[in-house]
N, CA, C and O atoms as a GROMACS GRO file, in nm:
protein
  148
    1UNK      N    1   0.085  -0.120   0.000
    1UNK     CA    2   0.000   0.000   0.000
    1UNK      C    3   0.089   0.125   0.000
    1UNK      O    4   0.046   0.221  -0.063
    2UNK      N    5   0.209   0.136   0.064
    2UNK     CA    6   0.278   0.240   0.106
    2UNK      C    7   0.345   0.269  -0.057
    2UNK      O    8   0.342   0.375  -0.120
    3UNK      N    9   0.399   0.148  -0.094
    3UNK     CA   10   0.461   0.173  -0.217
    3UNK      C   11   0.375   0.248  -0.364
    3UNK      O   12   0.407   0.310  -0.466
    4UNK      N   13   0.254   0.199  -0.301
    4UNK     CA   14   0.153   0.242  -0.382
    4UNK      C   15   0.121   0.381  -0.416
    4UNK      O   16   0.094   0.427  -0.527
    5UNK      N   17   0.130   0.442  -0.302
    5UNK     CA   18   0.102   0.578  -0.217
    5UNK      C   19   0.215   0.659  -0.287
    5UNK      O   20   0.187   0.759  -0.353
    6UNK      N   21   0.387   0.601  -0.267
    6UNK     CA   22   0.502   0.646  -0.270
    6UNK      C   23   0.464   0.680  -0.466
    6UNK      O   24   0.455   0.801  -0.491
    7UNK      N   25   0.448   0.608  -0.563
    7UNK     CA   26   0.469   0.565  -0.668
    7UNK      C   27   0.375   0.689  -0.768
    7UNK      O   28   0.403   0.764  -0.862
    8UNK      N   29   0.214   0.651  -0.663
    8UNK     CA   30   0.087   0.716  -0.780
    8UNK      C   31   0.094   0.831  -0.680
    8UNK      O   32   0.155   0.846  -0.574
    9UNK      N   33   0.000   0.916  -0.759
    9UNK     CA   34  -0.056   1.064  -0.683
    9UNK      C   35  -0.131   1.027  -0.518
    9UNK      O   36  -0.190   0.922  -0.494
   10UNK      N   37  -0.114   1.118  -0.439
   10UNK     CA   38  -0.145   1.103  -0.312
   10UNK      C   39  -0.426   1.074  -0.354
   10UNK      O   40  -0.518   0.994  -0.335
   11UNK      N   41  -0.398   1.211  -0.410
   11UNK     CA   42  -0.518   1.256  -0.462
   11UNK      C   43  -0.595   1.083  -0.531
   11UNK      O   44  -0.695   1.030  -0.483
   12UNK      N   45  -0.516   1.028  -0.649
   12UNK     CA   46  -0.593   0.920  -0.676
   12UNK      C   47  -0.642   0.890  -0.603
   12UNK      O   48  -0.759   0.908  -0.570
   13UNK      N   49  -0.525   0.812  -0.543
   13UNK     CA   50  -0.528   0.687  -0.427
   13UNK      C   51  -0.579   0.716  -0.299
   13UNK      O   52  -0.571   0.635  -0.206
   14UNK      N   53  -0.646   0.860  -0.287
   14UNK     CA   54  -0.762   0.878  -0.177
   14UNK      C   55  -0.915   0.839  -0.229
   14UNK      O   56  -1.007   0.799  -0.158
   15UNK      N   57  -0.918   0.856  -0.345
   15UNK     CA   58  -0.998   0.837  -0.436
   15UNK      C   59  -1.085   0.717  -0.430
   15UNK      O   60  -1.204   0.700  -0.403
   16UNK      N   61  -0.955   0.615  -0.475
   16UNK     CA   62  -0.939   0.488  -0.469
   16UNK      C   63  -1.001   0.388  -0.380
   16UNK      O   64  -1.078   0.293  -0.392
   17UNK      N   65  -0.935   0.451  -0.284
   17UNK     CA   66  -0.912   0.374  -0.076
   17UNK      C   67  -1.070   0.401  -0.067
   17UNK      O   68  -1.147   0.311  -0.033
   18UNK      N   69  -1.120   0.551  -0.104
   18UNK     CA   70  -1.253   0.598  -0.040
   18UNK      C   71  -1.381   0.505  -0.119
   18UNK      O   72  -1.479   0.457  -0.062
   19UNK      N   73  -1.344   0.494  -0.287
   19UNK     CA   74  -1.422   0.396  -0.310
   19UNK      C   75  -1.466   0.219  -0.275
   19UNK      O   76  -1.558   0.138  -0.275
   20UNK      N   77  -1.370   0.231  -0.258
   20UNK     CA   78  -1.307   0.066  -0.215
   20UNK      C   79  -1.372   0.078  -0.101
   20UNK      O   80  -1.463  -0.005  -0.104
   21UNK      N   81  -1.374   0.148   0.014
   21UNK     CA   82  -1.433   0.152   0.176
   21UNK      C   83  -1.573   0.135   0.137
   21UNK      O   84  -1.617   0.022   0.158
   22UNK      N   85  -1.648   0.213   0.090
   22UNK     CA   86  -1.803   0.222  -0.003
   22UNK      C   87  -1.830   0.120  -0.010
   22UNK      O   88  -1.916   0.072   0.064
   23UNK      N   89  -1.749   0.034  -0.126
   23UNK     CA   90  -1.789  -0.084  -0.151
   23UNK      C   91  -1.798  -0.166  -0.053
   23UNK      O   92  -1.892  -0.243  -0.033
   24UNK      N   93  -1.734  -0.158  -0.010
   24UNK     CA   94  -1.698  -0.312   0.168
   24UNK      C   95  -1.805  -0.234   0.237
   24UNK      O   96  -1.861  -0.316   0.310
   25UNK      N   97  -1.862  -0.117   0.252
   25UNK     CA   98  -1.956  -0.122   0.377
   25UNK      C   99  -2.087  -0.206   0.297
   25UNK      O  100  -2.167  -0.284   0.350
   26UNK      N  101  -2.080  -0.156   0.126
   26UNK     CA  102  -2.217  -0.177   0.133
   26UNK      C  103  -2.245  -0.318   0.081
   26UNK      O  104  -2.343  -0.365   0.024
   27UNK      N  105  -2.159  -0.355   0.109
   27UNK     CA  106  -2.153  -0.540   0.035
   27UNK      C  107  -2.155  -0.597   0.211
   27UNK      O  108  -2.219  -0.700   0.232
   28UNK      N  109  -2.097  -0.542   0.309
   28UNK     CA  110  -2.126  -0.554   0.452
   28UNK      C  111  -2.282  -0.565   0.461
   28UNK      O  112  -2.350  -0.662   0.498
   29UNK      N  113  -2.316  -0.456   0.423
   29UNK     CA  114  -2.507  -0.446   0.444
   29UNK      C  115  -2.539  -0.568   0.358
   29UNK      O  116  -2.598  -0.665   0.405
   30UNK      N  117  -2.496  -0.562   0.218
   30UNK     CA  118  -2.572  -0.639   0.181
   30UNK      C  119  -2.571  -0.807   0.249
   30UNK      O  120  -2.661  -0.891   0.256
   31UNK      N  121  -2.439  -0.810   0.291
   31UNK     CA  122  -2.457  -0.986   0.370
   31UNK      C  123  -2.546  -0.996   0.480
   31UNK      O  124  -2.614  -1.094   0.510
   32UNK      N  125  -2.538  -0.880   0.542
   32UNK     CA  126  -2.612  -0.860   0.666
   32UNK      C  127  -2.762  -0.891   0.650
   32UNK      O  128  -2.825  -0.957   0.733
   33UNK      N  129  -2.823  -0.833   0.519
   33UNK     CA  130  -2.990  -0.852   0.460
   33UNK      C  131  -2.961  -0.984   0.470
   33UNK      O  132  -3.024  -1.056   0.548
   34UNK      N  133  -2.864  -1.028   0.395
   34UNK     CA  134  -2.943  -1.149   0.296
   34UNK      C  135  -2.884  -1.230   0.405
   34UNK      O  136  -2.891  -1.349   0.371
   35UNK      N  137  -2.842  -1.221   0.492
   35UNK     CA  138  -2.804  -1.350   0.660
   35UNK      C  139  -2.929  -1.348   0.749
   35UNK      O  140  -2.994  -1.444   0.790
   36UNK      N  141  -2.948  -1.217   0.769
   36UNK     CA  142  -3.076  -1.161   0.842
   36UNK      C  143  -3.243  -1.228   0.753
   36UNK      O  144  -3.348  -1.213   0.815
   37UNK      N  145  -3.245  -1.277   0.651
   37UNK     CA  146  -3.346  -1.354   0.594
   37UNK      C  147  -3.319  -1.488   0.629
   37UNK      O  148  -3.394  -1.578   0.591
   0.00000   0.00000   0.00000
């Protein structure tokens, strides 16, 4: 990750990290529905 950081623009790879978090919460919810049925 660090090398990642070191290599590309700081700006992408906030970008990036922030979409990626999005995704994992809402794929979180979604297991949560479909466990909770």
């Amino acid at each position: 990750m660090t090398s990642m950081h070191h290599s590309g623009s700081g700006r992408s790879f906030s970008q990036v990290s922030g979409a990626a978090m999005v995704l994992i919460a809402v794929l979180l919810c979604v297991e949560q529905l479909l466990a909770f049925r």
